[in-house]
C-alpha positions as a Markdown table, in Angstrom:
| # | Residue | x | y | z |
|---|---|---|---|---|
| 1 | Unk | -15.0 | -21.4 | -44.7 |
| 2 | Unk | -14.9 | -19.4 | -41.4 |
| 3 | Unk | -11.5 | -17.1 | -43.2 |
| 4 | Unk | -14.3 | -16.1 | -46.0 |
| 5 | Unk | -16.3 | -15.1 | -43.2 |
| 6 | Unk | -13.7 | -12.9 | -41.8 |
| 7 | Unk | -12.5 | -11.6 | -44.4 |
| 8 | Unk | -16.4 | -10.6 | -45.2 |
| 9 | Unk | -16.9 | -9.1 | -42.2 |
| 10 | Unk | -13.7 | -7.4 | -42.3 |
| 11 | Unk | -14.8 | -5.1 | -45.7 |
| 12 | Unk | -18.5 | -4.6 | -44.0 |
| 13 | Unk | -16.5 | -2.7 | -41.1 |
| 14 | Unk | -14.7 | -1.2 | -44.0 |
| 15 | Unk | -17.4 | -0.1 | -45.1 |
| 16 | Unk | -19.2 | 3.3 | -44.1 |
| 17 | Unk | -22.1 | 3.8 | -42.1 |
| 18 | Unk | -23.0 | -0.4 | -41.9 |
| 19 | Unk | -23.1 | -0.8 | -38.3 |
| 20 | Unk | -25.3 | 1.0 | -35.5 |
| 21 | Unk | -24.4 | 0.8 | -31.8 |
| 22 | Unk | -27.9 | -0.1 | -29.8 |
| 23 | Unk | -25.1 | -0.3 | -26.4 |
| 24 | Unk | -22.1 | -1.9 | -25.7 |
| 25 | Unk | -22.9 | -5.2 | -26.0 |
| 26 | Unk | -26.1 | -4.7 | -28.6 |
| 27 | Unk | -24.8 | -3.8 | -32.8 |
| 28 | Unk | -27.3 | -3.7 | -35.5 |
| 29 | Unk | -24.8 | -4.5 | -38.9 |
| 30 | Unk | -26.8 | -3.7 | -42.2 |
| 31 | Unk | -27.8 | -6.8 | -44.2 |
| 32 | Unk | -25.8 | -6.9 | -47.9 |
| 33 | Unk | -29.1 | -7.2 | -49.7 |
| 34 | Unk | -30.3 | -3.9 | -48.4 |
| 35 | Unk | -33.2 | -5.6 | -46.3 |
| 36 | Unk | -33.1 | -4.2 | -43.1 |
| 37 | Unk | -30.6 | -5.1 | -40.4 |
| 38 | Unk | -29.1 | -8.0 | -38.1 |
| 39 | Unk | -29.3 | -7.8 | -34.3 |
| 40 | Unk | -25.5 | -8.6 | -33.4 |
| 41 | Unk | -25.3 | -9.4 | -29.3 |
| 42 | Unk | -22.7 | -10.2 | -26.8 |
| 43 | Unk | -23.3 | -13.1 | -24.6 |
| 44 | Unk | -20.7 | -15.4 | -22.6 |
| 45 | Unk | -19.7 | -17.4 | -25.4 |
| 46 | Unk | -19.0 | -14.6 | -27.7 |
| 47 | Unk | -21.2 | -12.7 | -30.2 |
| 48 | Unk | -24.1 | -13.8 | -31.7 |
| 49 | Unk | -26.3 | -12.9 | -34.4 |
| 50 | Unk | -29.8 | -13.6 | -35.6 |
| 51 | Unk | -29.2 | -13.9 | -39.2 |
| 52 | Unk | -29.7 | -17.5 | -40.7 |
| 53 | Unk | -26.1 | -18.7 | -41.2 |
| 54 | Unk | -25.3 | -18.1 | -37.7 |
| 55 | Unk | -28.9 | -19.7 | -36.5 |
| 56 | Unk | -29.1 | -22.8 | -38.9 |
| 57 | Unk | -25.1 | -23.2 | -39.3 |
| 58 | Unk | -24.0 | -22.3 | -35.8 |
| 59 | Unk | -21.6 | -20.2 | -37.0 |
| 60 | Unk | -19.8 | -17.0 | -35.9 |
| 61 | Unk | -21.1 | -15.0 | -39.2 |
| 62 | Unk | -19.9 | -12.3 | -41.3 |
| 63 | Unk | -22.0 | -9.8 | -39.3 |
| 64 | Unk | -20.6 | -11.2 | -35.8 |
| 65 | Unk | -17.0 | -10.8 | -37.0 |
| 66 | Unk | -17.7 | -7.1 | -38.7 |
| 67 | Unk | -18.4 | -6.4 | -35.3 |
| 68 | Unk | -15.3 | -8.0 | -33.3 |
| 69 | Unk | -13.5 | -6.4 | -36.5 |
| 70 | Unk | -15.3 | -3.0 | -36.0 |
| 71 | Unk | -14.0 | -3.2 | -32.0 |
| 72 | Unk | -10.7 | -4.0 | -32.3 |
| 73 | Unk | -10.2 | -1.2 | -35.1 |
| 74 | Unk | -11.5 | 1.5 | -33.1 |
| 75 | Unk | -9.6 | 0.5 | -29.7 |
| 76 | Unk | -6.5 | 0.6 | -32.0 |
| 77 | Unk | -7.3 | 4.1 | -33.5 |
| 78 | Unk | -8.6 | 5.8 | -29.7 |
| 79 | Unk | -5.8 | 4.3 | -27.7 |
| 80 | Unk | -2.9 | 6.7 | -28.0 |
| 81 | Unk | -0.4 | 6.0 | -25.0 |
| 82 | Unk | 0.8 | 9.1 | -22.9 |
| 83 | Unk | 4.2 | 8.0 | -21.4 |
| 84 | Unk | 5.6 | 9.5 | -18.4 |
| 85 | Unk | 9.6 | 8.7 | -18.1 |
| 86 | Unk | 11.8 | 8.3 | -15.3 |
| 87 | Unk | 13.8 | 11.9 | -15.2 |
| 88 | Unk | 17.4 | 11.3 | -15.9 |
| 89 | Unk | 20.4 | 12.9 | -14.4 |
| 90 | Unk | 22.4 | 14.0 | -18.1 |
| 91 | Unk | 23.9 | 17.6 | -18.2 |
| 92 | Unk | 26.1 | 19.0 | -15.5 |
| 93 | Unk | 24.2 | 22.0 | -14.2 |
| 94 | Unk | 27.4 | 24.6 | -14.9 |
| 95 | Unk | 29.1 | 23.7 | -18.3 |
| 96 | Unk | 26.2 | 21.3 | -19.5 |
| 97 | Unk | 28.6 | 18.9 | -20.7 |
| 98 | Unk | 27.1 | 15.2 | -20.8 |
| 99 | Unk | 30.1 | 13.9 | -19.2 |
| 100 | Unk | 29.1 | 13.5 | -15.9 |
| 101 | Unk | 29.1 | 10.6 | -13.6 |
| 102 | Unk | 27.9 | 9.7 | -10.4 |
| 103 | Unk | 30.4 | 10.7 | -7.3 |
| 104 | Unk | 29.2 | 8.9 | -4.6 |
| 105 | Unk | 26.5 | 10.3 | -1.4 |
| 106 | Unk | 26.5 | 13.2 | 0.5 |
| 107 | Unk | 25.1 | 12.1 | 3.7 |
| 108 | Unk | 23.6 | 14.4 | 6.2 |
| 109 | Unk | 21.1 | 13.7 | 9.3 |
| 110 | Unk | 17.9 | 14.2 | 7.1 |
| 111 | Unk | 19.0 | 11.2 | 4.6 |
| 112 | Unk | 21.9 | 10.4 | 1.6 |
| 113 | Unk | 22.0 | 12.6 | -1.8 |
| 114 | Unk | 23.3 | 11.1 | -4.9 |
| 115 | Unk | 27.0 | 13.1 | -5.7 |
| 116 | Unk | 27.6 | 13.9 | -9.5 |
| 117 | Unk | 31.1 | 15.3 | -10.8 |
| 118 | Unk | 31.8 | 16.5 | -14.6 |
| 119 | Unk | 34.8 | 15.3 | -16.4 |
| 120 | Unk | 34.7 | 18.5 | -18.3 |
| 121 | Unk | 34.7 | 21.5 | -15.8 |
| 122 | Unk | 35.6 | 19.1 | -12.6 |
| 123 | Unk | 32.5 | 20.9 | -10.4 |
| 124 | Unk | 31.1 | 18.5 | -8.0 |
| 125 | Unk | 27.5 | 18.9 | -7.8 |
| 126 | Unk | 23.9 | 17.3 | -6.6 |
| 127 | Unk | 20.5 | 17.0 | -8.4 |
| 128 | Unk | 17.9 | 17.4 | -6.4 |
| 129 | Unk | 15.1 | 17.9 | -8.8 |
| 130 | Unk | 11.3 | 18.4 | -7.1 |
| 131 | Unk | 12.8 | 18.0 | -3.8 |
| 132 | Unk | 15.1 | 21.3 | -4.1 |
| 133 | Unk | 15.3 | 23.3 | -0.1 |
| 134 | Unk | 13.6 | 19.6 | 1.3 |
| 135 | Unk | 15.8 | 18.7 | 4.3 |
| 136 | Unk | 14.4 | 15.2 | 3.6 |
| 137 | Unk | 15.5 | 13.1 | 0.6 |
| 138 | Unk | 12.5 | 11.9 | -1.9 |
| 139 | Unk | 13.0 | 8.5 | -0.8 |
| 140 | Unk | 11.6 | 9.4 | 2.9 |
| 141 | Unk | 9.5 | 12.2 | 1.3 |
| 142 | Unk | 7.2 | 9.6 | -1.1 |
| 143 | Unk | 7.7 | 6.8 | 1.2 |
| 144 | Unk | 5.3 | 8.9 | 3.9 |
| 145 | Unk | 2.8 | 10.1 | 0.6 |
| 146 | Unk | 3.0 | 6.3 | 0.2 |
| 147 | Unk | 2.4 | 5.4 | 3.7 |
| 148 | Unk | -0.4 | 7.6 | 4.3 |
| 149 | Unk | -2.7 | 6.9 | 1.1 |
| 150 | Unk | -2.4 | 3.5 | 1.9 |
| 151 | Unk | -4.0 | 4.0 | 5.1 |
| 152 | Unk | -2.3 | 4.8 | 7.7 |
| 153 | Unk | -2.6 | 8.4 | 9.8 |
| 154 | Unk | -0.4 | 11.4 | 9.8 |
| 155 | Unk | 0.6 | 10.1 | 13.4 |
| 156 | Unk | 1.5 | 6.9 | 12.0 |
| 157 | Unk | 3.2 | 7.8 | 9.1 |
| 158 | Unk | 5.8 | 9.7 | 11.4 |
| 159 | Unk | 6.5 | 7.0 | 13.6 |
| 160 | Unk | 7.4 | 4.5 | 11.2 |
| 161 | Unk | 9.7 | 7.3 | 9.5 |
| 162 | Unk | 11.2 | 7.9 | 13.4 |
| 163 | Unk | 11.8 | 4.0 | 13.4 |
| 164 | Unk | 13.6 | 4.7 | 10.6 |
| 165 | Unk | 15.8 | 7.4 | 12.3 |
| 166 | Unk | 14.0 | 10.2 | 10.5 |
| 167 | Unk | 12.8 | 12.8 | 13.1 |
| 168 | Unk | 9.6 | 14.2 | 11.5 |
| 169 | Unk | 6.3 | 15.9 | 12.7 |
| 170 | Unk | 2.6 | 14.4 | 11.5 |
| 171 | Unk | 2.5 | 18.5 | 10.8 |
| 172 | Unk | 5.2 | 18.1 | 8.3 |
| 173 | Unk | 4.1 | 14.7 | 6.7 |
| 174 | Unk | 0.5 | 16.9 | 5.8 |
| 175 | Unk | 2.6 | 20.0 | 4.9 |
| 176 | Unk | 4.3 | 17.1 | 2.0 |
| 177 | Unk | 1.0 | 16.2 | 0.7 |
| 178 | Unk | -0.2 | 19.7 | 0.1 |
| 179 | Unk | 2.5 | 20.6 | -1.5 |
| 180 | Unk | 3.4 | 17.5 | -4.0 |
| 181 | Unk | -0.7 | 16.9 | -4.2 |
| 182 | Unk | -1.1 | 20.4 | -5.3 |
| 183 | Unk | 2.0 | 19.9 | -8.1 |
| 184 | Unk | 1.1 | 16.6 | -9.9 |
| 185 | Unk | -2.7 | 17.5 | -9.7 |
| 186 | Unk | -1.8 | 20.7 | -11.9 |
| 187 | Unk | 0.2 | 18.5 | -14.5 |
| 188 | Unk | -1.9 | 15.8 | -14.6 |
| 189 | Unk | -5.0 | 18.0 | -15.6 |
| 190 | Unk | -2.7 | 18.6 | -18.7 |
| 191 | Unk | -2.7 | 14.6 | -19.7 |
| 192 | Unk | -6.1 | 13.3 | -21.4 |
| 193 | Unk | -6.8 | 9.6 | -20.4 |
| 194 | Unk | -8.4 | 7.9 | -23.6 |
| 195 | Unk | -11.6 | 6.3 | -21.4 |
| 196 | Unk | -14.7 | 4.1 | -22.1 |
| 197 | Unk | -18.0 | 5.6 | -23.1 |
| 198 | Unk | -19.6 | 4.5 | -20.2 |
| 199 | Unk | -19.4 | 6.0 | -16.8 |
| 200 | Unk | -20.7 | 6.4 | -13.5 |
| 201 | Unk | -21.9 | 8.5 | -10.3 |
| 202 | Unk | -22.7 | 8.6 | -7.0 |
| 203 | Unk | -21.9 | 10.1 | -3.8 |
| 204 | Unk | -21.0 | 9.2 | -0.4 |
| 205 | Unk | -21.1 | 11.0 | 3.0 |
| 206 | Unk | -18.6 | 12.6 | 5.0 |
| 207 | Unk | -17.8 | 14.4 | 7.8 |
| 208 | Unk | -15.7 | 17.8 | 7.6 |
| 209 | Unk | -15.6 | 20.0 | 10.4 |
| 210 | Unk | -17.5 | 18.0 | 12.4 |
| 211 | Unk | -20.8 | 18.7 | 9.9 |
| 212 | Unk | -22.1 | 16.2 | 6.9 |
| 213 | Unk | -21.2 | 16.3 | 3.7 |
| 214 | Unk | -21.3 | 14.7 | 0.1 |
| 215 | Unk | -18.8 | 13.7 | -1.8 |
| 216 | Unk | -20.1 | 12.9 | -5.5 |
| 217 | Unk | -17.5 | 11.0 | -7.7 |
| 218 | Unk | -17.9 | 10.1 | -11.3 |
| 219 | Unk | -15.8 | 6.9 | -12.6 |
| 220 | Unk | -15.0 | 5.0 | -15.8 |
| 221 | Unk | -16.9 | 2.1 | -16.2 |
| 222 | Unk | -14.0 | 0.3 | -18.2 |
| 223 | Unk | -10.9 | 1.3 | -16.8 |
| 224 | Unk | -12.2 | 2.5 | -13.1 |
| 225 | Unk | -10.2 | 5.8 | -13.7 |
| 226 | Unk | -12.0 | 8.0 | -11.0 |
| 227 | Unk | -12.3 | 11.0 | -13.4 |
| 228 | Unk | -13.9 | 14.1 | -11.3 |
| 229 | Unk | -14.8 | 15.1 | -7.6 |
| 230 | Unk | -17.3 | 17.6 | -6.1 |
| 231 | Unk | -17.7 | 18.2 | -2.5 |
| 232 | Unk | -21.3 | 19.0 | -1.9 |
| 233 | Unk | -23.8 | 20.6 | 1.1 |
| 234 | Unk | -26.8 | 17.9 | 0.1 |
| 235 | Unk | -27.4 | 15.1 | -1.1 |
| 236 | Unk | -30.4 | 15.1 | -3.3 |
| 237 | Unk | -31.5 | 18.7 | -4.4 |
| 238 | Unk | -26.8 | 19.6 | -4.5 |
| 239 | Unk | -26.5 | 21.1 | -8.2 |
| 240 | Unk | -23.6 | 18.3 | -9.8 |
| 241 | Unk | -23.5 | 20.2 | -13.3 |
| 242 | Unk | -20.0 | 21.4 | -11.8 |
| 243 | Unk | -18.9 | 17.2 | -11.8 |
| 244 | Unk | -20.0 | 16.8 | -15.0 |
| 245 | Unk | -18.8 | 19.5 | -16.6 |
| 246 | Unk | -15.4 | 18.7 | -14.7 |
| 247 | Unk | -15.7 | 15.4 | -16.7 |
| 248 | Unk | -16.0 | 16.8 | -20.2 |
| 249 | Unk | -12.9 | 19.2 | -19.2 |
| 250 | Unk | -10.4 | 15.9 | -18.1 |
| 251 | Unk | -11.4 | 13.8 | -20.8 |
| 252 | Unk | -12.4 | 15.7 | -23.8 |
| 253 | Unk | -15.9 | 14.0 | -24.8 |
| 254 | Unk | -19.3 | 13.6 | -23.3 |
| 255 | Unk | -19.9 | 9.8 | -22.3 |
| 256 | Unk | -22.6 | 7.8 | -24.5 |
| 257 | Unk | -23.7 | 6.1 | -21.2 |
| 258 | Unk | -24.5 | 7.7 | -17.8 |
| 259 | Unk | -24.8 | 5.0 | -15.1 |
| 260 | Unk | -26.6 | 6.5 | -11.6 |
| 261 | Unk | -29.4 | 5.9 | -8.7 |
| 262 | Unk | -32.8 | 7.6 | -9.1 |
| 263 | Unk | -31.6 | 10.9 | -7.8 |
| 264 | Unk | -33.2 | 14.0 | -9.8 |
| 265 | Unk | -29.9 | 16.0 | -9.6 |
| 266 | Unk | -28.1 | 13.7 | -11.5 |
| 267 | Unk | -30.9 | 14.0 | -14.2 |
| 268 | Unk | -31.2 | 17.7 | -14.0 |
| 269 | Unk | -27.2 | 17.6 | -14.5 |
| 270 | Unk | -26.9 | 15.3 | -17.0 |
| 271 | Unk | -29.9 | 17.2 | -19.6 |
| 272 | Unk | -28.1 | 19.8 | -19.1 |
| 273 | Unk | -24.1 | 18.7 | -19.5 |
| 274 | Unk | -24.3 | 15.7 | -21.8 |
| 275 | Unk | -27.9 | 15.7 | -23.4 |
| 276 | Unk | -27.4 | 16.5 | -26.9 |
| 277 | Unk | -29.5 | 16.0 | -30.6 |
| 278 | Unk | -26.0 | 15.1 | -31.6 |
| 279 | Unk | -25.5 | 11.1 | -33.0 |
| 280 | Unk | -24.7 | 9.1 | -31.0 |
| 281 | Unk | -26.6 | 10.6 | -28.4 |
| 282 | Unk | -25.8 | 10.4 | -24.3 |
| 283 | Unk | -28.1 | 8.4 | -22.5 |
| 284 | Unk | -28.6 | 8.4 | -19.0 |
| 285 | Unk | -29.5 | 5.0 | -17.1 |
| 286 | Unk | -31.4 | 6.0 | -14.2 |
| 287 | Unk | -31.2 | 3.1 | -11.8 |
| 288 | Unk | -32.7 | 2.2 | -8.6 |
| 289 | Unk | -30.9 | 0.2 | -6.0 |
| 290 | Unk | -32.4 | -3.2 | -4.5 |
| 291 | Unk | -30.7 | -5.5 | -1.9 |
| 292 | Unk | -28.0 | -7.6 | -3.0 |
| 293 | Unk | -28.2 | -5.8 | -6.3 |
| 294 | Unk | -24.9 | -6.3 | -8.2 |
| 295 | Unk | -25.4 | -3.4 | -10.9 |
| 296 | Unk | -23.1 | -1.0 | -9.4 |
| 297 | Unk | -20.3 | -2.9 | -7.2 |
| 298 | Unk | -17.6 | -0.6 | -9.4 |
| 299 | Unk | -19.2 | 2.5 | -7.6 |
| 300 | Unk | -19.4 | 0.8 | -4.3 |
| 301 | Unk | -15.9 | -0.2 | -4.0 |
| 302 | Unk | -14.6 | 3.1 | -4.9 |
| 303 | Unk | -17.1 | 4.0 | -2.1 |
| 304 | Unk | -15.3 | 1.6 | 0.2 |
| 305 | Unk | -12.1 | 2.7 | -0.4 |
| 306 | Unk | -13.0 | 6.1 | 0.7 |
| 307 | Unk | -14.7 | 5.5 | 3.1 |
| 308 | Unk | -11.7 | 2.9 | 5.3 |
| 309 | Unk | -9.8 | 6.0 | 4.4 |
| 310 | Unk | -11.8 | 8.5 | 6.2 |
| 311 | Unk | -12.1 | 6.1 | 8.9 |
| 312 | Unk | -8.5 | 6.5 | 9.5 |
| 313 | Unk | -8.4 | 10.6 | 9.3 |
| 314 | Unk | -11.4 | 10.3 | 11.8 |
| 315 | Unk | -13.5 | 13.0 | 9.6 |
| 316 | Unk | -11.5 | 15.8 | 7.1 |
| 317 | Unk | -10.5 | 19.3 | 8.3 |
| 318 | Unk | -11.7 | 21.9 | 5.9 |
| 319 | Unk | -13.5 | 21.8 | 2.6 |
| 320 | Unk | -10.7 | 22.4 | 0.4 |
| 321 | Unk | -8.2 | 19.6 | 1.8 |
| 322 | Unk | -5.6 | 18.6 | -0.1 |
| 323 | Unk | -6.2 | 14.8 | 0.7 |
| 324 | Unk | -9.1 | 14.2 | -1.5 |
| 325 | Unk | -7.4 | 14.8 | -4.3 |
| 326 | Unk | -4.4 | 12.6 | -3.2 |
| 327 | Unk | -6.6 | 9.8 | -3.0 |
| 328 | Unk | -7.7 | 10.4 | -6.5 |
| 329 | Unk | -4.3 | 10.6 | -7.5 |
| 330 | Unk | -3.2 | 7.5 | -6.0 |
| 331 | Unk | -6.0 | 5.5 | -7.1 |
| 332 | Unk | -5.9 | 6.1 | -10.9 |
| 333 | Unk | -2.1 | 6.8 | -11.0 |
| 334 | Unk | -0.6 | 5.0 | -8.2 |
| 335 | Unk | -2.5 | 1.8 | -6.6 |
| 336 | Unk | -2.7 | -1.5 | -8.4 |
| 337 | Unk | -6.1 | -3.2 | -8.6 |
| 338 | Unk | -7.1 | -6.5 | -8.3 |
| 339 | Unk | -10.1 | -6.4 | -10.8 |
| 340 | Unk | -7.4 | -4.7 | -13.4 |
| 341 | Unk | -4.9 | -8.0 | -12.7 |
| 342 | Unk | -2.9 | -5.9 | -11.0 |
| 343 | Unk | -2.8 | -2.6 | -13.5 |
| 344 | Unk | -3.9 | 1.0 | -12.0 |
| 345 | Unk | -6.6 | 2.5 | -13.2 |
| 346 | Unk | -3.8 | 5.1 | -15.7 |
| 347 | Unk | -2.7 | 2.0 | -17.3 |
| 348 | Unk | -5.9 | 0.9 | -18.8 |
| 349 | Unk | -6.4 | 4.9 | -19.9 |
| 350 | Unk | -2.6 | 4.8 | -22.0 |
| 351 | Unk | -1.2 | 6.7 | -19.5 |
| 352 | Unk | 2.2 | 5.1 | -18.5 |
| 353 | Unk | 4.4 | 5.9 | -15.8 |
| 354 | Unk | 7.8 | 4.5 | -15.7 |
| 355 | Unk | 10.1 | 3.8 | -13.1 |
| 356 | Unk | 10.0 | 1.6 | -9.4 |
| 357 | Unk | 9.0 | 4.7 | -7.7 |
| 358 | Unk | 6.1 | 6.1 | -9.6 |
| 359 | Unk | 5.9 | 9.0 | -7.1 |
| 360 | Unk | 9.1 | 10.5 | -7.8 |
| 361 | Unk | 8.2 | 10.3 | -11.6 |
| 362 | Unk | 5.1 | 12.1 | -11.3 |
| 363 | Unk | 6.9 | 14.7 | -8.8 |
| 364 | Unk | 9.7 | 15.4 | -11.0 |
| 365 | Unk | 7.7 | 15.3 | -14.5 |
| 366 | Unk | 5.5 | 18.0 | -12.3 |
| 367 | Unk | 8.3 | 19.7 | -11.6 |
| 368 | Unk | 9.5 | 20.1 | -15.0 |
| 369 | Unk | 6.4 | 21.4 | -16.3 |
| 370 | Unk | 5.6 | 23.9 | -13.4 |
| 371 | Unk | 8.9 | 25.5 | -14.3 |
């Protein structure tokens, strides 16, 4: 019966040391006799196995669902969810009394602030918290970062806000992404996203300053979480130890697949970041692109999306811009994908970020933790 089967498999994955990963869609589960092994393999229609119950019976076997079993039981164990709450508004700021309740907007020219009075100490008071000294309120504040990493320029971005009766300079729109770029990138460096073990590089060119450079980015095969950045002089001789290492740092672990084009830096990198004597051993998948090849559209579209984005800017300023790392932030944290039915990249990590505006969330939790 196909439960017996299940409940086999079940106490092989119990077991220690009976299956052997070949890749992700390749097991080799020990045979119960002791005589060597079974080949377990994904395909479209599910797993499949070479062992002669699942050949002459057509059957999902024992070994096939140890293996779905194994899976599921490890996904359950590695996925710890990092959630990131919505900062309430509970202590008034003099007596620190939880009696407080809201006391309707303080409007000024620059946008409406949310009043607070305490029932204990009767001091009116306002909240401002990761917008403190901002003449503008953090609706028009993350409504331009929102604007602008979506693709429109600097320019742009302040003459929707002037539609909108809020006089502000393209100067100060960039001055708001440095400076809330610069915050959540230092508190989100603090959060470990639980990713696949396989990942992938590659660069693209840009211009800054008017001269050519590279911009290498390594991604999560799985969840598409774009996990580190370098900015590089060349292309093929540039060393990327710096990436990978970067990539050990975020995440915590070395991945068990390295996914990139023929490049030699990339193998010079990885022998030297991720090659170990250690089981299960890293292993780098050197592969070389052909037209209307399909092995690496993940890496391409991430390619795409920087590049439309540059095509906006019209080339970057300096090397150490602040807008590269936006767009890293608001691709794994911030924009919903279509291949992720709609999820961001942070989602499929465990890391969740509550509330309808996820940028005031990520500012204030910042905020919090800078102080």
């Amino acid at each position: 019966m196909t439960i017996n089967r299940q409940e086999k498999g079940k106490k092989i994955a119990e077991s220690p040391n009976q299956i052997r990963r070949i890749d992700e869609n390749h097991y080799k589960v020990k045979s119960q006799s002791g005589n060597g092994e079974y080949d377990v393999i994904a395909t479209e229609s599910g797993w499949k196995c070479n062992c002669k119950d699942a050949i002459f019976r057509k059957v999902c076997c024992k070994h096939s669902h140890c293996v779905e079993f194994s899976l599921t039981l490890r996904k359950t164990i590695e996925k710890k969810t990092t959630i990131i709450q919505k900062i309430n508004i509970s202590t008034c700021p003099e007596c620190q009394s939880d009696k407080i309740v809201k006391h309707g907007l303080r409007h000024n020219k620059y946008g409406d602030l949310q009043r607070f009075s305490c029932k204990e100490c009767k001091k009116r008071f306002t909240i401002n918290l990761g917008f403190e000294g901002m003449k503008f309120s953090p609706q028009t504040i993350t409504s331009a970062l929102q604007l602008y990493f979506t693709g429109e320029s600097l320019r742009n971005v302040a003459k929707f806000l002037r539609l909108q009766g809020v006089e502000v300079s393209h100067k100060t729109v960039y001055q708001w992404i440095k400076k809330y770029i610069g915050l959540m990138e230092k508190y989100l460096e603090q959060i470990t996203p639980q990713v696949s073990d396989t990942w992938r590089a590659d660069e693209i060119f840009l211009k800054i300053s008017g001269n050519t450079k590279y911009l290498y980015a390594l991604m999560d095969d799985q969840s598409r979480l774009w996990i580190a950045q370098q900015i590089a002089h060349t292309k093929y001789t540039e060393d990327v130890r710096p990436l990978f290492a970067k990539a050990k740092e975020v995440t915590g672990k070395r991945p068990e697949f390295l996914i990139t084009d023929g490049a030699r830096n990339f193998a010079e990198a990885f022998t030297k970041e991720f090659y170990t004597r250690e089981k299960p051993q890293s292993k780098h998948i050197r592969h070389i692109h052909f037209k209307r090849d399909q092995n690496n559209n993940k890496m391409e579209r991430l390619n795409g999306e920087i590049r439309d984005r540059e095509k906006v800017m019209r080339g970057l300023k300096k090397i150490d811009t602040p807008i590269l790392a936006g767009y890293q932030i608001f691709h794994n944290y911030l924009r919903p994908h279509m291949a992720l039915e709609g999820k961001t990249p942070s989602d499929m990590v465990g890391i969740k970020i509550e509330g309808d505006n996820r940028w005031i969330t990520l500012i204030q939790n910042s905020t919090i933790n800078h102080n």
